[in-house]
N, C-alpha and C positions, 0 to 999 in steps of 0.2 A: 449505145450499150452493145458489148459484142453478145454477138450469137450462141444460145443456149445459155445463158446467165440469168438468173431470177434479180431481183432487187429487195432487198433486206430490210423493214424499214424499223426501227431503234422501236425500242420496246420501254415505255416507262416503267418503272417498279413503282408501285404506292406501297408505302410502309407506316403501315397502321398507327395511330398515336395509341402509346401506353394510356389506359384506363387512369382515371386522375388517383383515384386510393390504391393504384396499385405502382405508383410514381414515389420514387424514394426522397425522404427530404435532405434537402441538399447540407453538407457538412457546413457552410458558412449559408448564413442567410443574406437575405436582400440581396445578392449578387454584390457583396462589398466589394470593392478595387480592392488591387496590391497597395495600394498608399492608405488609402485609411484601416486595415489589418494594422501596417505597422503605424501608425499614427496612434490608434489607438489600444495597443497594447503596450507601445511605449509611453506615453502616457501615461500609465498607473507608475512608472518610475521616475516619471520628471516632474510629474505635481506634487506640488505642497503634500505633505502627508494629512490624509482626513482627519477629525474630531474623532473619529470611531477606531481608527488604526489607534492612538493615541490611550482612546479608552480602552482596551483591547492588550495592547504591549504594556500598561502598567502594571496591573494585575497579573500578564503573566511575567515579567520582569519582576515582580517581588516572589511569586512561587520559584522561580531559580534559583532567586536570591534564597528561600526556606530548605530548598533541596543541597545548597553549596552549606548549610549551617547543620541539616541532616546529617550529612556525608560526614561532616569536621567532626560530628556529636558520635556516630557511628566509628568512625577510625581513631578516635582519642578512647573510647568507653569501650567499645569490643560488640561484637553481632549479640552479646545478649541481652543487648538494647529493644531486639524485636523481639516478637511474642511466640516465637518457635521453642516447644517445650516438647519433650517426650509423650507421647511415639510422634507430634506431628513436627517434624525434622526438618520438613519443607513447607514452605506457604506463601505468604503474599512474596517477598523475594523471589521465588521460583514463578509464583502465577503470574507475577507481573511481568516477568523477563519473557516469556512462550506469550504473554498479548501483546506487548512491543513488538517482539520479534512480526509475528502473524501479521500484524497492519503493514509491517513494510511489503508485505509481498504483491500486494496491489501495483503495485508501481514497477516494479521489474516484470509483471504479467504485461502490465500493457504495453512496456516499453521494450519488451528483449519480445516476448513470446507474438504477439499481436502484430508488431513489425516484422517478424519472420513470415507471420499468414498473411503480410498484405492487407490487414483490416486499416482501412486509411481512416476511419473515424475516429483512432486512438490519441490523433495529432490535434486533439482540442481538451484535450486532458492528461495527454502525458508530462509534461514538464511538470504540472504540481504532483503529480501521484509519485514523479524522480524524487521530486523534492523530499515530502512527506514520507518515503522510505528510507531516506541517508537517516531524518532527525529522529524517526520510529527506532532504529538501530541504535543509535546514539542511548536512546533512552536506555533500548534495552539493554547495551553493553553495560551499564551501570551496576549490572545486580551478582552477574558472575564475579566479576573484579572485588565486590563489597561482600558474597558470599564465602568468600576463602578466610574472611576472616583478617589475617594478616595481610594490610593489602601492599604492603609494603614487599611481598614475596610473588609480585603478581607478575612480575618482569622472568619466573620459572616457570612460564605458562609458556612460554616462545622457546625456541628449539635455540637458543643462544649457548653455544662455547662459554664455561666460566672455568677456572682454577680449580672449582669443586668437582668440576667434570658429571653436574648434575645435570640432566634430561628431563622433559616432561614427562610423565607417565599415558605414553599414548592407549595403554586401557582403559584412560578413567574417561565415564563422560563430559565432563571440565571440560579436557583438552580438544573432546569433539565440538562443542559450542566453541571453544577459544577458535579454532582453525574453521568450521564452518563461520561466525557471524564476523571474522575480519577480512575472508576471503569475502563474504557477501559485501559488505562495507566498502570492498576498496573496489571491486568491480562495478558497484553499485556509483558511487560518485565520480569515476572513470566514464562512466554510461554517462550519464544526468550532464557531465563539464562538457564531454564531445557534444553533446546536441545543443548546451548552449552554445558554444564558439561561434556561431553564424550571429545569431542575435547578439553576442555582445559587440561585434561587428558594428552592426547596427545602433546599439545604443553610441558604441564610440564615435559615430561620424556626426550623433545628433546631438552628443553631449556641449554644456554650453561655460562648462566651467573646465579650469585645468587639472583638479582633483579627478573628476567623472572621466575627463578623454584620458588621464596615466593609466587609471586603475582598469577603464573599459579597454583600454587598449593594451594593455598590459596583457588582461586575458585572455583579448583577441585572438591572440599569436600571430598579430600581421594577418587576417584575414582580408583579401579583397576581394575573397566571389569570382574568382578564374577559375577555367575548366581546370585546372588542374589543382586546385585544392579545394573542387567541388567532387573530384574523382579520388583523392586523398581521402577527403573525408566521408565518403559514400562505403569505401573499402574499411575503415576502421572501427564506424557506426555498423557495420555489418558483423564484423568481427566482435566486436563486445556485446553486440546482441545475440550472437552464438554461445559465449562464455556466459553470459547471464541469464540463458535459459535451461541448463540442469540448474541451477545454482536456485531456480525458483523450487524445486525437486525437490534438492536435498538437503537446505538447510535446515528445509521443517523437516524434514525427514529422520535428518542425525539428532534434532531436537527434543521430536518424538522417541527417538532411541534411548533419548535417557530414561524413560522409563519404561519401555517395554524391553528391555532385557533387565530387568528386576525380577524378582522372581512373587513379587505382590501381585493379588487377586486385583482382578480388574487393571493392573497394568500390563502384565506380560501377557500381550496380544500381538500380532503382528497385522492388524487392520489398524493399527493406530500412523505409520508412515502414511499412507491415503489419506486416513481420516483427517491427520494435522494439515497435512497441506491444503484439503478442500477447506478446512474450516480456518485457514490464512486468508487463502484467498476469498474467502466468505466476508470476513472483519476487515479486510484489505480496502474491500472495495464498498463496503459501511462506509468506511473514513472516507474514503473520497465522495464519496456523494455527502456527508455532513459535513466537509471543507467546501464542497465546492459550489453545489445549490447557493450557500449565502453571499458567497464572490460572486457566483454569475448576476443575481438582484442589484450587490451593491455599486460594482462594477460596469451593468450597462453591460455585459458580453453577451447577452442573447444571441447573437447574430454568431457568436465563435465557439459557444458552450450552446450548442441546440437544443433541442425537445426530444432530438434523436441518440443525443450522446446518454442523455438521462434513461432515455429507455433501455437503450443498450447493455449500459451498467444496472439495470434493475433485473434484467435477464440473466446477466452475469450471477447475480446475487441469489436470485431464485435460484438457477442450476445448483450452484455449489452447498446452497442453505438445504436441498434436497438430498444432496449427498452426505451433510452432517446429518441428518436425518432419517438417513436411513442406517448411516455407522451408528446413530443411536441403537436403533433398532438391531441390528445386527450383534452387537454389544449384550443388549438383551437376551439375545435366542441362544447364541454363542453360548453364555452361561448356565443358560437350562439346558443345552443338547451336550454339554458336558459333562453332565452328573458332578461337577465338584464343588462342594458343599461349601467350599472359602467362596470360592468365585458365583455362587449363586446370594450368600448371605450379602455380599460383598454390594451387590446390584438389589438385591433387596435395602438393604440399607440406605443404597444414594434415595431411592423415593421412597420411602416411609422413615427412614429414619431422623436424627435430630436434627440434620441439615436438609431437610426436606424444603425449607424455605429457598434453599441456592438450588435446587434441583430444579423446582417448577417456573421460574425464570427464565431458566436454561433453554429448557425444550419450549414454551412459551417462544422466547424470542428466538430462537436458532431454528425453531422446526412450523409453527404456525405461523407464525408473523410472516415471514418472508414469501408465504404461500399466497399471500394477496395480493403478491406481483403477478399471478397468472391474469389478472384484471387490466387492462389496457385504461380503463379511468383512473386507476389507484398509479398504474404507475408515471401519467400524466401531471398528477397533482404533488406537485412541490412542498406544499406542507407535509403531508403524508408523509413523501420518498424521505423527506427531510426528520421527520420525527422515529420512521424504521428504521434509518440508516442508526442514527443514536442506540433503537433498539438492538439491535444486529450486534452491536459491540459491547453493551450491558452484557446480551446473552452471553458473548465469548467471552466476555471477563469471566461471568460465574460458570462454564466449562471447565475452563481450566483452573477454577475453585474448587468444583467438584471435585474433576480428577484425582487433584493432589492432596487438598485434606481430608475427604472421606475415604481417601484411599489409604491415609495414614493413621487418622484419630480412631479406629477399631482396629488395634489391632489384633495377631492370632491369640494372644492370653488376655481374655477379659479384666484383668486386673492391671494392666496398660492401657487400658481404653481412659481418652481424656478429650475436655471439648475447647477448640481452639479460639483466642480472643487476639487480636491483633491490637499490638502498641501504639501509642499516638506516634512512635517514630515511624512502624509499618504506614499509618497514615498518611502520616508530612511527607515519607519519603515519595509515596506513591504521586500525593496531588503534589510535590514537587517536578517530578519529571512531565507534568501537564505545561507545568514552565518551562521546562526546556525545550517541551515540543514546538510550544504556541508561542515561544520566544522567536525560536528559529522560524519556523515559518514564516509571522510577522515580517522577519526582517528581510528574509528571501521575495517576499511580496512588494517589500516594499524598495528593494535595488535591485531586481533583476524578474526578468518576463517571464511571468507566470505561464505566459501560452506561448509555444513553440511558433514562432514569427515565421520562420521559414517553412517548417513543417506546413503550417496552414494555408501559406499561398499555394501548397501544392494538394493543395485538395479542392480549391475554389474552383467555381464552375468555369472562369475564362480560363485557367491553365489547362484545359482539354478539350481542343479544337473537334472531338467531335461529342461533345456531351450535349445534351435535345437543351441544354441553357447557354451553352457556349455561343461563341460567333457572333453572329449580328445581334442576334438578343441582349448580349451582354454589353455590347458595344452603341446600338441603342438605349440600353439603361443605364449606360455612364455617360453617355450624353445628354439626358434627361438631368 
């Protein structure tokens, strides 16, 4: 060693082992490989259809069937088929079209907004939540197109050149639902088709008939998983996740607008854009936890629908179920600190008066219930989550019951005051579109991967060579 030089000698680091309750559970269990991920979510598309899918699409395959017999019953007879009588002008039509719309919003939350923050636990629930918002849409476009009455005039709703040289009326609110829920629609199944491409890939290569390899590879679009249509489509999936994050904003937003620029007691507020959207994504993600809890049981996905995605989404639902709750409230104070005797009768009315029954449901399941998700057991237990989740959407049915007929059936001259009864067609119609929902779904479950295949190899613990489960561990446990 030369002269005046020390010797150095290497210094270990010990790097403390995370505390075990303080160790996060991992997005795939058991350390599954890449091959049984896709084995077994392919799988729910290449076996025999269950006894229960079976029982399930029958029942909702004849409510479609009631809803196409509705519709024909409705557009041959005229909307005075339903039970919309003076003053109340609006109602299940309207209430039902603002709950479809709302549940879709779960799905573009986790899928556009959740992906912009990097939340990687979203990729074990996003493809059904895509799903369940294209068919939620679907529903709701039903009720504007069948609310004009002539539906036959519905093609004057789109900005189309004709000989009459007639235009939409872009001040009416119509035309804000028409351009808000088609633009959501189409960016909406534009999202949900790019992320499948990759997995239909994969079903085409494992496809075993010549029907499954045209149609899966048809969709495909020639996918083969090269860097360069793995950076094709990293850039487009990023792009549409940009475009469908205002769109989560402001579709309930323009929604909400139609009745807050009215000039009705308790509608014309401007806390209702917020309020609608928290209480979208409030029912949004109801739905998804009562779609999805009973798939993960019957399906054996424990391992790719964890303990931690259910918690995560129970969090979700607390937040936002706290934020309807306080618009409650706010709603309330609002009308007293404003001395105006419409808008205080108005709020006195929804809870004491004759629709007091839809009132205390409302705040029941939208402002208490959802409170017992601050419980770490409550939101563990699967029954529970599973029977709030139902509740959660009851509630928001009867909100937007509230809103709109006790905001209509008193009105300012007491001798227009009347109490609204809904038709067995409002009925059929409604439990019809339960068929189209749980038609479609069904069938989306049953030819195409409910769980994002690619997504979730990229969240497992060997695809991160330095995660405290990665490397040898992992590679030990798939030699085992």
């Amino acid at each position: 060693m030369a002269a005046g030089t020390t010797s150095i000698k290497p210094t270990q680091v010990v790097v403390p082992e995370t505390p075990a309750e303080l160790q996060r559970v991992p997005l795939v269990g058991n350390l599954r490989s890449f091959g049984w991920i896709s084995n077994r979510v392919a799988s729910l598309c290449e076996d025999k259809a269950p006894v229960w899918w079976w029982i399930l699409f029958i029942p909702s395959a004849l409510c479609l069937g009631m809803l196409l017999f509705m519709l024909s019953y409705q557009i041959s007879t005229g909307v005075g088929v339903w039970g919309n009588r003076h003053p109340v002008m609006w109602a299940w039509d309207i209430v039902n079209f603002v709950w479809w719309i709302g549940i879709g919003h779960a799905g573009t939350l986790i899928s556009a907004i959740l992906f912009l923050l990097r939340q990687r636990w979203r990729t074990g629930v996003n493809r059904a939540a895509e799903a369940m918002t294209i068919f939620a849409v679907m529903c709701a476009g039903i009720y504007p197109a069948m609310h004009v009455g002539r539906v036959w005039y519905d093609w004057w709703l789109f900005p189309i050149p004709n000989a009459n040289s007639i235009w939409p009326q872009f001040r009416s609110p119509l035309m804000w639902d028409v351009f808000a829920v088609s633009t959501y629609f189409t960016v909406s199944v534009l999202f949900w088709y790019m992320g499948l491409v990759p997995d239909l890939a994969v079903m085409r290569d494992r496809a075993k008939t010549r029907l499954r390899q045209f149609f899966y590879g048809l969709f495909a679009l020639g996918w083969t998983g090269s860097n360069r249509h793995w950076s094709n489509y990293e850039k487009a999936y990023l792009i549409l996740a940009g475009l469908s994050t205002p769109l989560v904003l402001s579709v309930h937003s323009i929604v909400s607008l139609d009745f807050s620029v009215s000039q009705l007691p308790g509608w014309h507020t401007t806390i209702f854009p917020p309020y609608f959207v928290a209480g979208a994504v409030f029912s949004g993600f109801g739905m998804v936890l009562t779609l999805l809890i009973p798939l993960r049981s019957i399906f054996k996905l424990e391992d790719l629908i964890t303990m931690r995605h259910i918690d995560l989404m129970c969090k979700v639902t607390l937040a936002t179920g706290s934020i309807v709750g306080y618009a409650y409230s706010m709603e309330f104070f609002i009308a007293w600190y404003s001395g105006n005797p419409n808008e205080q009768f108005h709020f006195l009315n929804r809870a004491l008066g004759p629709y007091q029954w839809a009132w205390i449901p409302m705040v029941t399941c939208n402002v208490l219930v959802p409170q017992l998700f601050w419980f770490r057991a409550i939101r563990h237990n699967l029954f529970i989550v599973f029977i709030m989740s139902i509740l959660v959407n009851v509630g928001m049915w009867f909100e937007r019951f509230v809103i709109i007929v006790i905001g209509l059936h008193r009105d300012f001259l007491p001798s227009n005051w009347n109490y609204y009864h809904p038709t067995w067609v409002d009925i059929g119609t409604y439990v019809g579109t339960f068929g189209l929902f749980f038609t479609m779904f069904l069938l989306f479950i049953r030819f195409l991967p409910m769980i994002a295949i690619s997504e979730v190899k990229g969240v497992t613990p060997q695809s991160d060579p330095h995660h405290p489960l990665g490397g040898a561990k992992v590679k030990e446990h798939t030699a085992q």
